[in-house]
N, C-alpha and C positions, 0 to 999 in steps of 0.2 A: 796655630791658625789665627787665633786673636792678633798675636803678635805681629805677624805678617800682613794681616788687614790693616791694622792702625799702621804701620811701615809703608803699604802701596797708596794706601786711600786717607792718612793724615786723621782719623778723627778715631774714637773707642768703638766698637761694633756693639759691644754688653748691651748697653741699653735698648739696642737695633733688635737683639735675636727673638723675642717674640714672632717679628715679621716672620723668621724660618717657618714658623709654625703656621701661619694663617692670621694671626691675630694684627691688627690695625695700628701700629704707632705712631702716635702724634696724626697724622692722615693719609689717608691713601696716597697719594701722592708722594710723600714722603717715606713710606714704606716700599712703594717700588722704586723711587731712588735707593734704597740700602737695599733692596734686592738686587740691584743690577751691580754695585759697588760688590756687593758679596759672590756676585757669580763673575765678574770683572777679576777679582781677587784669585778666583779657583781660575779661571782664565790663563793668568798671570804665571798663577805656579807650575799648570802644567808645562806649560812652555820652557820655564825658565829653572824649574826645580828637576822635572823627567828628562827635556830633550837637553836640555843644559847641560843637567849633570851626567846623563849619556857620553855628549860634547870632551866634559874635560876627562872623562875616564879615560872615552878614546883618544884624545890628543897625548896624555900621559903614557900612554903605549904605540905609540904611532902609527895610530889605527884612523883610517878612514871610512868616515860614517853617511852610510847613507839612511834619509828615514822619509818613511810614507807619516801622513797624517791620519784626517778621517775617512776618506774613500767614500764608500757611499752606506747610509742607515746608519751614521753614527754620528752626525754633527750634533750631538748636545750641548757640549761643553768645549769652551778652548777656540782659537785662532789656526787655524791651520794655516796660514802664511808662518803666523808667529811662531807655533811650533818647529817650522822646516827651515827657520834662517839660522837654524842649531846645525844644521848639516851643515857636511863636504859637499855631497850632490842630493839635492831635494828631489823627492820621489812622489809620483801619483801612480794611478793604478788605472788597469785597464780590462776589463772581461771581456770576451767576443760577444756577439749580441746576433747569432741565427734567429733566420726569419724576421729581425726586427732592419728598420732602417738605419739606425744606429741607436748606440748605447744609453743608457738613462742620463738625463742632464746630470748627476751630480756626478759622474765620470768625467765631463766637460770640466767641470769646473776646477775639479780636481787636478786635472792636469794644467788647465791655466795657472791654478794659483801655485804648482811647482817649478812653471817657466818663468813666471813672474819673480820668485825669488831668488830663481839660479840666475837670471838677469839685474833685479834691484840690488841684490848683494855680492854679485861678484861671481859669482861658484861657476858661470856660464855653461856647466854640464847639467840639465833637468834629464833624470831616468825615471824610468816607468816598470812596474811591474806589467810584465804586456802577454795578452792571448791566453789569460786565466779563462777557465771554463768549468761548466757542472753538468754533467749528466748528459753529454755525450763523448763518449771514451774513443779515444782515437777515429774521431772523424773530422780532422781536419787537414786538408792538404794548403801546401802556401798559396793558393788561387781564392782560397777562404780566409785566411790572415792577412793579407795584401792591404785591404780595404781599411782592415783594423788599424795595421801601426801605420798606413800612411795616414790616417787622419790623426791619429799619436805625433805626424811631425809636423805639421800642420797647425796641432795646441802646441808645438813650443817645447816635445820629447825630441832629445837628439842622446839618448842611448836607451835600447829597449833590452830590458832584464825580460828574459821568455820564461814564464810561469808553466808549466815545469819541467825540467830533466830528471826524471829521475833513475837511481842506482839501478843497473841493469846486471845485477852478476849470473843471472842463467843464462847464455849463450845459445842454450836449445831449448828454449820456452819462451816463444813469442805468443802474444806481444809484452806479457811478462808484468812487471810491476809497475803498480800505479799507486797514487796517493790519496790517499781511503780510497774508495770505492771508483769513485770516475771525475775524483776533483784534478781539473788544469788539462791542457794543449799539452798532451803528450810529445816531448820534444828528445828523444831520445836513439841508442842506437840501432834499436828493436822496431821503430817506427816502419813500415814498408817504403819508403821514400824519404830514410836515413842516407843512400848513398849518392841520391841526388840533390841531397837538401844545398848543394854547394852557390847553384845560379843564387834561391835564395837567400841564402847568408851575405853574398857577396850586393846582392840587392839592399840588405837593407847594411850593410857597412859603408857603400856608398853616400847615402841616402845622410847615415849619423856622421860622416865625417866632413862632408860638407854643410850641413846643418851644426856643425861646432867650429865654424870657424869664424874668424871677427866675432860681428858683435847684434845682437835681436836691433832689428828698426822700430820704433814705435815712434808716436805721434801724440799719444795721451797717456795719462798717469790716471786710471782712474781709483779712487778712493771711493770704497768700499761700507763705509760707517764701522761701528764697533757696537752693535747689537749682536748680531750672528757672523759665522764661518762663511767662507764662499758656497762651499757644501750646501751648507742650509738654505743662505741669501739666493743664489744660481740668478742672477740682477740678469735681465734680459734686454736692460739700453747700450748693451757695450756698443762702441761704432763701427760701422761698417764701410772697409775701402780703407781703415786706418790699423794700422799697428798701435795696440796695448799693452799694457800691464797692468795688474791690480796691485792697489799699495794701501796698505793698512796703518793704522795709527803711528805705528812704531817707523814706518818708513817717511810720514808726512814728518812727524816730530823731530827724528832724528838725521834722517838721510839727504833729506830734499834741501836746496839753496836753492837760487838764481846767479847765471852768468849770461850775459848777453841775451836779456830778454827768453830765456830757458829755464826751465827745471833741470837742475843737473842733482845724480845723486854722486857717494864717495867712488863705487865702483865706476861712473864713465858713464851712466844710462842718461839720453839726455828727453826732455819731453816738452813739447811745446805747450801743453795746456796741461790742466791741473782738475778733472772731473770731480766732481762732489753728486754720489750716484748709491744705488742700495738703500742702506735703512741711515744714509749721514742725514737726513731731516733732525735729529737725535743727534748730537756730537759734542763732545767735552766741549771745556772752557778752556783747556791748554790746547788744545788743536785748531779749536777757532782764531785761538790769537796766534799761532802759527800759521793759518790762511792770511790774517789780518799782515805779518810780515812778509809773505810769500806776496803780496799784492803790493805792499808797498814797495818789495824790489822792483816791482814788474814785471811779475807772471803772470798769466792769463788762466784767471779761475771759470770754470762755469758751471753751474746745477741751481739748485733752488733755494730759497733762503731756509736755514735749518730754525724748526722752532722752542729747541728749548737742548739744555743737555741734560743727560740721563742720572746723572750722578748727585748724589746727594752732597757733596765736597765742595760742589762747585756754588759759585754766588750769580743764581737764576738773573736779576737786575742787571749785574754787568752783561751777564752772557748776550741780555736781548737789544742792550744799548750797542754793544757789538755787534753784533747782527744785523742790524739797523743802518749802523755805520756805513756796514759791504753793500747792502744789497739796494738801502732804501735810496741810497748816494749815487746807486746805478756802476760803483768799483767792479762789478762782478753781476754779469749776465744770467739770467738761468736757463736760458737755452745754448745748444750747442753750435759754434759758428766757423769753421774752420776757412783761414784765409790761402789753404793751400789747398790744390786737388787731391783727392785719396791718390794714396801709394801703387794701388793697384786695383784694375775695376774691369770687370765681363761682364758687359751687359744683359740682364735676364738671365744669369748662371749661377746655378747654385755649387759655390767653388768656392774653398777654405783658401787664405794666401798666408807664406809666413817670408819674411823678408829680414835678412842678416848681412851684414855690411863690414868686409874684411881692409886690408888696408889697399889691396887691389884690386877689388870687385864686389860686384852687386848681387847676390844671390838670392833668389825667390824661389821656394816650392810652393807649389798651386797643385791643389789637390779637388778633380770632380766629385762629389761627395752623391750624387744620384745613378741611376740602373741607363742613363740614357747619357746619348753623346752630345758635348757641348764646344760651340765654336762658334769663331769670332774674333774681331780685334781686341785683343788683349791689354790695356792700357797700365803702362809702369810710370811712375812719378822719378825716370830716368832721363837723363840727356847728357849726349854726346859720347855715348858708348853704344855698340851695337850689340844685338844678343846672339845667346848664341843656346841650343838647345844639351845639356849633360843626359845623359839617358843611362840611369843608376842602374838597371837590367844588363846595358850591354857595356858601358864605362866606355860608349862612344860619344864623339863632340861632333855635331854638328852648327854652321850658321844656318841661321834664320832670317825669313826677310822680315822688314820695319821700314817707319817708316816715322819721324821727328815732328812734333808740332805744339807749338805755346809748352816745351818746356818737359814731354810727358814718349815715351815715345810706344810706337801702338808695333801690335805683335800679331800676325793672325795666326791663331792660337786653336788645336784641335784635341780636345781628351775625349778617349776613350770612356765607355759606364766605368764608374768607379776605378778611373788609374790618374796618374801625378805627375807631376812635371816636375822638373829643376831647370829654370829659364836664369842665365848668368850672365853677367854684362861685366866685361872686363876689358875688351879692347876699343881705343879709340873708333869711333864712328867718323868712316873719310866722304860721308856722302850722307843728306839727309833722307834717305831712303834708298830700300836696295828690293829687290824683289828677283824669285830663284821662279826655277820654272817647278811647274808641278809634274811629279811621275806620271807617267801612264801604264799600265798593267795589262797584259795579255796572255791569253792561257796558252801555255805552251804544251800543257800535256795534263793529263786530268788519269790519275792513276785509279782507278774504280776496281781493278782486283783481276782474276781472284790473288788473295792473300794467304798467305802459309804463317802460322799462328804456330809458336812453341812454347809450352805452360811450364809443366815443372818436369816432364818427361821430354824426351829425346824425338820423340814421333810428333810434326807438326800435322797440325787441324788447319784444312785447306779453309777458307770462308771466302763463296761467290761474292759478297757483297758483306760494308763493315755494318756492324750490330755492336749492339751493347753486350758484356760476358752473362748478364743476367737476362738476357732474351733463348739463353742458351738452353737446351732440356739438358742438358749434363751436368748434374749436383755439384761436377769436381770442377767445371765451368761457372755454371754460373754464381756458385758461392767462393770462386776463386778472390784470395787477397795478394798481390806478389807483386811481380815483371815476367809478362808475357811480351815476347818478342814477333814482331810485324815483315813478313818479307814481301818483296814486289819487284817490280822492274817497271821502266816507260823507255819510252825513245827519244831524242832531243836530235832535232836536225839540224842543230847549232849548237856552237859553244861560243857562241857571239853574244857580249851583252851581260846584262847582269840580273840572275835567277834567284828569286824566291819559292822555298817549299813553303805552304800554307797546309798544314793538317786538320783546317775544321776544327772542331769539338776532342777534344782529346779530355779522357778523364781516366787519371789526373795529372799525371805529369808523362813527359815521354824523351827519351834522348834518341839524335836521329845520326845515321850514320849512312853515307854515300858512298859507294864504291870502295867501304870499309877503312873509311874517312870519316873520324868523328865529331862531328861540324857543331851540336849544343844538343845542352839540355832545356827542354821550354815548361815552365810550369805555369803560366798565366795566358788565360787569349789576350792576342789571339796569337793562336801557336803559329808563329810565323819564325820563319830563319833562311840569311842570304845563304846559298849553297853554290855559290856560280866560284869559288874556288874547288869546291868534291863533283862538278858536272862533268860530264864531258861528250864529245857528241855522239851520235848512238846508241847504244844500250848505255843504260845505268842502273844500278842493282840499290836499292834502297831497304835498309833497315830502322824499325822503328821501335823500341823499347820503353813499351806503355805501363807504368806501375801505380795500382789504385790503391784506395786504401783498407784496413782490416774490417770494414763493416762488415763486409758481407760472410767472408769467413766466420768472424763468429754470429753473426744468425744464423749462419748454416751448422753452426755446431749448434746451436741453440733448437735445432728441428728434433722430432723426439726418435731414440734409436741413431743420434747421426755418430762416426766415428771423430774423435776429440784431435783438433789439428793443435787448435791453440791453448796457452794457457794464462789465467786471468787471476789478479787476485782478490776481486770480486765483481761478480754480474753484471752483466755489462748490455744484450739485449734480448728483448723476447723472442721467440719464433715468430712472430708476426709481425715484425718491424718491416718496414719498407726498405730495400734493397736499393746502394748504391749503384748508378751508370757508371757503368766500368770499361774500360779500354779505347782503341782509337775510334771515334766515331765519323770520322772525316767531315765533307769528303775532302779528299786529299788532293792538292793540285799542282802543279808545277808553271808561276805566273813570270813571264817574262816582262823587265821595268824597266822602260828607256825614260 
């Protein structure tokens, strides 16, 4: 370790280690200089001795590595940018966050700073360990992990590793094994809504494969200082309307040039300004006078004047004559000035944007990140391309209207509570504005019941009117976990036009089938699907196969004296847990859309 100090940091540490202990050498000031050089040092190695020599193991077997860093409650020690430029694909992590609005900031951050690297250094895949959970065992349907990994693509995740599958070898013990007790998103074949899991898969393969292609857009490089981790730091001035990256010591040092009035790094990232944000008040002497070159080419610096650097190596006099130089000279602004409009901008909306740029198109996910619907003109830092809407659920393409001006072009743009867009811009724009007509919807038929319900027996259960399975007095009802099957009939005094089924409330997921025609599976509201191909006019027989999840099954085993359906390989809820809404809740309607 000695050895290794005096190698990173140039001077002997011996006379320094007192300081480890508490004791004062030469002055306080002085001492926390060789504290920070000494924890700079363990810094250093973890990155470069751990994730390093991971690196060339796996390279010498031809293995490809991916690694997470600190996640969250562990930023002490170390770099986690630094550590992740070791990797093939940089990884963050992600838990679901029930009941809360979303996840703890250092989840944010964490996934920033694994886009950041899969962008600054090349790797252009950032994954995520995604939909980790504790302490609620198979209660998630994709209408609940939705929210999660789309704000995952959103921070700059464009492939999600789903925390966990696990080994399922008993075929006739459901829902069967889990990992300890009720850790992780049960993602397996045992799941009750394992044979529908397909819309969602396809959902999110969409979603990652156009989120990897070309290249991340940003606007600023912001640097970060070399005090703390992003983890720790979590800097709350990033900009808003612009595309970033965080770049830490090793990226200002080594990575960053200028071409043509830009930040350009080796991998092709290019950035118009150069942020100085976080705890850089505090910043070496070799990275100052690499700001000091990055100005002199002609980059565009801006943050505050830093007042000293942390390191004992460094010679304080030059550091502040330098300093002096940037800031007092007026070289380098401390506020933030940008001479271009944000990338992308909704007025009063609270809406994540991530923008990637391939060699023939524009692609943006825009993600509503609140419980409420948000719309508006839409404003992209695009011109002379028209948009057009990708819909990752149905892998349909629609145009959009717009409309061109000073350079920006505006979109009226309508999300749903917590769902996302993929708005693309790839063909020439023959007109500076175009405008479509909007639908109109009318009820062609409103199917109210009754319904004929079939559980896990052959005899269906008539129901006047739809209900939740747990408003049911029937134990084998209402603690049902499965696919229970919906039957009905309506009349259509046309087969003119084009038909949407709307099912209301559906919990949780349901495939529907027309005149034994099977038209989709819907797992998120609103359960809507075109059916004006299975209509036809006159009668029409509709099927609806509605499958919930295992909660309620096992409370129901969980009652005292009940007979054992499921089996667990450990405890999972009490008898007095509250009871998931289960099945179609409607109402159910049949809307005609001209």
């Amino acid at each position: 370790m000695l050895a290794e100090f005096t190698r990173l940091r140039g001077y002997d540490a011996r006379p320094w280690l007192p300081a480890l202990a508490g004791w004062i050498v030469e002055s306080s000031a002085a001492s926390d200089r060789f504290l920070w050089d000494f924890r700079r040092t363990i810094t250093d190695l973890l990155a470069a001795a751990h994730y390093g020599q991971i690196k060339e193991v796996a390279r010498e077997r031809g293995l490809t590595l991916y690694g997470e860093a600190l996640e969250d409650e562990r930023p002490a020690l170390g770099d986690d940018m630094a550590m992740r430029r070791y990797t093939d694909i940089p990884m963050a992590a992600m838990w679901t966050y029930p009941g809360r609005d979303g996840p703890k900031p250092t989840y944010i951050f964490d996934h920033l700073g694994a886009a950041s690297v899969a962008h600054v250094y090349g790797q252009n895949i950032a994954a995520a360990e995604s939909l980790t959970a504790f302490g609620y065992p198979w209660a998630f349907a994709p209408r609940d992990l939705q929210p999660v990994t789309d704000l995952q693509f959103a921070l700059g995740i464009n492939r999600i590793v789903v925390h966990t599958s696990v080994h399922q070898p008993l075929s006739d013990r459901r829902p069967g094994m889990s990992l300890r007790t009720s850790l992780g998103q049960y993602f397996s074949r045992t799941e009750t809504w394992a044979e529908q899991a397909g819309p969602w898969v396809d959902y999110l393969s969409r979603n990652s494969f156009l989120l990897q292609q070309g290249r991340f857009v940003a606007d600023v490089a912001y640097f970060y200082g070399q005090e703390a981790p992003l983890t720790g730091l979590q800097p709350q001035d990033t900009p808003r309307g612009f595309g970033f990256d965080f770049v830490n010591d090793d990226v200002v040092l080594k990575q960053l040039r200028v071409a043509d009035g830009q930040l350009v790094t080796a991998s092709g990232m290019r950035y118009r300004i150069l942020y100085l944000g976080g705890s850089s008040r505090r910043m070496t002497l070799d990275v100052l006078r690499k700001v000091d070159e990055l100005v002199r080419a002609g980059a565009k610096v801006v943050g505050l004047k830093p007042i000293e650097s942390p390191s004992l190596a460094d010679d304080q006099a030059e550091f502040s004559r330098l300093a002096g130089a940037l800031w007092d000279a007026g070289r380098i602004s401390p506020t933030m000035e940008h001479d271009v409009p944000p990338d992308f901008e909704l007025d009063g909306a609270n809406v994540l944007f991530l923008h990637r740029r391939s060699a023939d198109a524009d692609i943006y996910f825009i993600s509503n990140r609140t419980q409420r619907a948000v719309a508006g003109d839409a404003a992209f830092r695009i011109d002379g391309k028209r948009p057009e809407l990708w819909d990752a659920e149905t892998g349909r393409i629609e145009d959009l209207a717009y409309r061109t001006e000073k350079g920006r072009t505006f979109v009226p743009l309508q999300l749903d509570p917590l769902r996302s867009a993929l708005v693309v811009f790839r063909k020439a724009a023959t007109a500076t504005e175009r405008s479509l007509p909007k639908p109109v919807e009318t009820v062609a038929a409103t199917i109210a019941g009754p319904w004929k319900v079939k559980f896990d027996s052959p005899d269906a259960l008539t129901l006047p009117t739809l209900v939740s399975w747990t408003e049911r007095p029937e134990p084998d009802i209402r603690y049902f976990s499965g696919t229970a099957t919906y039957s009905a009939a309506f009349d259509s005094p046309t087969q003119r036009g084009r038909f949407v089924l709307d099912l209301g409330d559906v919990r949780e997921l349901s495939t529907v089938t027309v005149n034994g025609k099977a038209v989709a599976t819907l797992w998120r509201p609103p359960f809507r699907v075109d059916v004006t191909e299975a209509i036809k006019r006159g009668r029409n027989d509709i099927s609806i196969a509605v499958t919930n999840l295992w909660v309620n099954r096992l409370i129901g085993d969980a009652q005292p004296g009940a007979k054992q359906h499921t089996f667990t390989t450990g405890p999972t809820y009490l008898p007095t847990a509250p009871l998931r809404p289960s099945g179609l809740l409607g109402p159910v309607r049949v809307l005609r859309v001209n």
